[in-house]
Every structure is written in C-alpha cells, then in structure tokens.
C-alpha positions in Angstrom: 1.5 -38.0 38.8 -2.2 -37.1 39.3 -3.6 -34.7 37.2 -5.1 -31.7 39.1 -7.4 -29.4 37.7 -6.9 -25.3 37.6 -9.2 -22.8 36.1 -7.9 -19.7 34.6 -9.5 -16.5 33.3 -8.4 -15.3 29.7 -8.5 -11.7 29.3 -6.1 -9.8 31.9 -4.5 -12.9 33.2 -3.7 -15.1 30.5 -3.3 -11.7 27.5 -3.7 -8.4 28.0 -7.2 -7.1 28.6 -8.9 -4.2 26.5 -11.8 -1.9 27.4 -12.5 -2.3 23.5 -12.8 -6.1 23.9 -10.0 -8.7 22.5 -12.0 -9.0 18.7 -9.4 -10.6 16.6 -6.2 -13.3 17.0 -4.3 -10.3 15.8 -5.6 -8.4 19.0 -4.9 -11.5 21.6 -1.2 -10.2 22.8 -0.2 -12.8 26.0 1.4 -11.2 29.2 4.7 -11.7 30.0 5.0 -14.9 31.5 1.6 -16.1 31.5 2.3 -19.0 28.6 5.5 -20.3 30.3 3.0 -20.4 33.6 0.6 -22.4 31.7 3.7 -24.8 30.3 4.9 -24.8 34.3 1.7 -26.1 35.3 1.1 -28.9 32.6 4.8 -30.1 33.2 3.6 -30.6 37.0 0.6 -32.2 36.6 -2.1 -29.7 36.3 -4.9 -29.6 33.5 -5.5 -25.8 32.5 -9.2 -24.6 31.6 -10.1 -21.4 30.7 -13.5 -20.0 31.6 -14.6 -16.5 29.9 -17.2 -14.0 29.9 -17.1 -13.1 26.4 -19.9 -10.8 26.2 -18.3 -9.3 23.1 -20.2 -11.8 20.8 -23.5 -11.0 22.7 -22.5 -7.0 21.9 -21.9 -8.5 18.1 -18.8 -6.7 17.9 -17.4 -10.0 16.7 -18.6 -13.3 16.1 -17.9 -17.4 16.9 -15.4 -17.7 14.3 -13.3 -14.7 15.6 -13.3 -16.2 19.0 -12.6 -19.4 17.4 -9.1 -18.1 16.2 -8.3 -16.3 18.9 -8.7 -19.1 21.0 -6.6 -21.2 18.1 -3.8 -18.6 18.7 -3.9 -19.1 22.8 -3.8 -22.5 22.2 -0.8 -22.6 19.8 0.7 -20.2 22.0 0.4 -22.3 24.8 1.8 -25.5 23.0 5.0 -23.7 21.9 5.9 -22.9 25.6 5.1 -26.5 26.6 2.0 -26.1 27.8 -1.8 -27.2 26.7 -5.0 -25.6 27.1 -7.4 -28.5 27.8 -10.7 -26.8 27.4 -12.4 -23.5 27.0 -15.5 -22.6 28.8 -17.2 -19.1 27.4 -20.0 -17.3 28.1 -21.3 -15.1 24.9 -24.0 -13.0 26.8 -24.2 -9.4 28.0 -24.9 -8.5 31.1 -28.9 -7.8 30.9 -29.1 -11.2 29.8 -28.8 -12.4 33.8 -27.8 -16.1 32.4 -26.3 -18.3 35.2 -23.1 -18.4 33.1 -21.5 -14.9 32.8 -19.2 -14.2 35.8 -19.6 -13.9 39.0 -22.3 -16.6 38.4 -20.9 -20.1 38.6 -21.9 -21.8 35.7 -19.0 -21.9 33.5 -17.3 -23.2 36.3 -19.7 -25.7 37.3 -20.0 -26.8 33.8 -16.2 -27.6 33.7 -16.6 -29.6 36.8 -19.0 -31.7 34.9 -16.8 -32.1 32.2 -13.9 -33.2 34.2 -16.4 -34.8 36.8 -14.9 -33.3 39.8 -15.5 -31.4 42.6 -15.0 -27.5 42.9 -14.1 -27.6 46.2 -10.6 -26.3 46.7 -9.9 -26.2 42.8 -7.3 -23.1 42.2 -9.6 -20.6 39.9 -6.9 -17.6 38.8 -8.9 -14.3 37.7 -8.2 -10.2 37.9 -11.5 -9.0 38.8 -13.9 -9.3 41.5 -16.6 -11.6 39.0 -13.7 -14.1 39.3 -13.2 -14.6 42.6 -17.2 -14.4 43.4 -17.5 -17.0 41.1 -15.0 -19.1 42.6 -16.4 -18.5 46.0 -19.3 -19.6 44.8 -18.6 -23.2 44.2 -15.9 -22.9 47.1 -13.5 -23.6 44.8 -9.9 -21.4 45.8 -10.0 -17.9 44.4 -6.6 -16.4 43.4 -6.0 -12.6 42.2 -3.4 -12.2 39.5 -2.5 -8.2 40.1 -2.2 -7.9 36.3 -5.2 -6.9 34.2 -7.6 -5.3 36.8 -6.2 -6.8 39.1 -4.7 -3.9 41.2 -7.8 -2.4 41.1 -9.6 -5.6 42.7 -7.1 -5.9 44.9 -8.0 -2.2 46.1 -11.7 -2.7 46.5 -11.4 -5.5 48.4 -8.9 -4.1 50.9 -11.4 -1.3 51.5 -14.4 -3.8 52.3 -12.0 -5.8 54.4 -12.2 -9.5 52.4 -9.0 -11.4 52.4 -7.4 -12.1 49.3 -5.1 -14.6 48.1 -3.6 -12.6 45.1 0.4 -12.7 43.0 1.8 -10.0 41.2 1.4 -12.1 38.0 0.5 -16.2 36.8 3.5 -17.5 36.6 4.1 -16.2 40.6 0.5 -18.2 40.9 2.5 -21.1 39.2 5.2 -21.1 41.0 3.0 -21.3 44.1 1.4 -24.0 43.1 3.9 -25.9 41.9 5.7 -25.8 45.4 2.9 -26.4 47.3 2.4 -29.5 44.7 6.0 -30.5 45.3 5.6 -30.3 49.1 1.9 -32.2 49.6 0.2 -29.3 50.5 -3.6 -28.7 49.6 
C-alpha cells in the first residue's frame, strides 16, 4: 500500500490547547481520540507530520529542550496506540517576526513537502484555527477543521464570511474519513 502523506496541527487537534502555551511534557495532555486517529492512519497507509507555530520559544517562556520532550511524549504516545509521528515541522517565532514560516504562512508546510518531495496539492492538512486552513489554501493542499481546540470558533467565523469548510467534530472522525475514502479510491 502507498504511503500518503497528512499534515496535522499539534496544539488543539492532536492535545489540548492552552492560552498559557503547552511549556512542559507534563503540560502536553492528548484529546480523546486523537492518538488512536494517528495509529488509524499509519495502519492505512498514511505518514503523519506535524507542523506548529510554536511561538512560545520566541516569547522565551520555554526553550528547545522543553519542546524537545514534549514532542518525545507525543511521539511515545503515539507509538503506544500504534501509530508514528514521522516528522515535526515548528516554527519558534512570534508574530512581529513576519517569518514565512509561522501560520497562515506556508512554509512549514512547504518545507515538509521538500522533505517528503511531494506535492501539496490535495494533501489532507488537519488544524482548529483559521492560520491552518489559510495555510493549507495556500499551497492548495486540502484544509480540514477539527471542531476541537478553536475549532468551533473557526468554524463560526467562517460561516459568517460565507467560506466553505470541510470540518469533523474531532481527528479520529477526520480519520475515519479518510480511511474510507482510502478504502474506496476516492481522492
């Protein structure tokens, strides 16, 4: 089976998101679900990335070795519900820093496309917040709204400015989806 490539947000999709920032592995807590999603999609043939606006380390309330074990606890979480994280993709800046890698810019996603040496085009990229899906539409790869994390509230604005959005209550309903579609030849 060919290996397909998705591209997940962390924070509010994968754990649970905090306006305080996620600044230790003892602070990472997953959503419900959202590891046995990740183990669903590696059984199926997809390779999971994670690309991150962590703009905590810019804001120095924690450093690379923090997000280092934090990302070691995802990872391990992950690989005890069957799944694997291939790669991470982070961007460390704040926003006044106007890099072209901090969501809803499109660098972290392009640099994963390098990596994997693939197109964008069409490639599922799962977020909760509008800098997600921009991004995604921005390499016209296929933007998904998980409704957990801000979710709801992206949802929201983007009903009121009328833009059509392909969006789940959760990732492992993203999984599913996928996973049927994959199952059926569709996309």
């Amino acid at each position: 089976m060919a290996t397909r490539l998705i591209i997940l947000d962390r924070d509010g999709v994968i754990n649970h998101d905090s306006h305080a920032f996620i600044k230790s592995p003892s602070e990472w807590l997953p959503i419900d679900g959202s590891l046995d999603a990740i183990g669903l999609l590696c059984r199926n043939g997809f390779t999971v990335a994670v690309a991150s606006n962590q703009s905590g380390i810019g804001r120095r309330l924690f450093d690379k070795g923090a997000l280092d074990g934090i990302h070691r606890k995802m990872r391990r979480a992950a690989t005890k519900a069957g799944g694997r994280i291939d790669r991470i993709s982070v961007c460390p800046h704040v926003p006044e820093d106007a890099c072209d890698c901090r969501k809803p810019a499109p660098g972290l996603l392009l640099r994963l496309g390098r990596h994997y040496g693939v197109t964008l085009a069409g490639v599922p990229v799962v977020g909760d917040d509008e800098r997600d899906l921009r991004a995604a539409e921005a390499v016209a790869a296929r933007p998904i709204l998980v409704l957990t994390g801000k979710g709801r509230l992206t949802r929201a604005g983007r009903e009121k400015r009328g833009l059509p959005t392909e969006s789940y209550p959760n990732l492992m309903a993203v999984a599913a989806a996928l996973v049927g579609e994959r199952s059926r030849g569709v996309r």
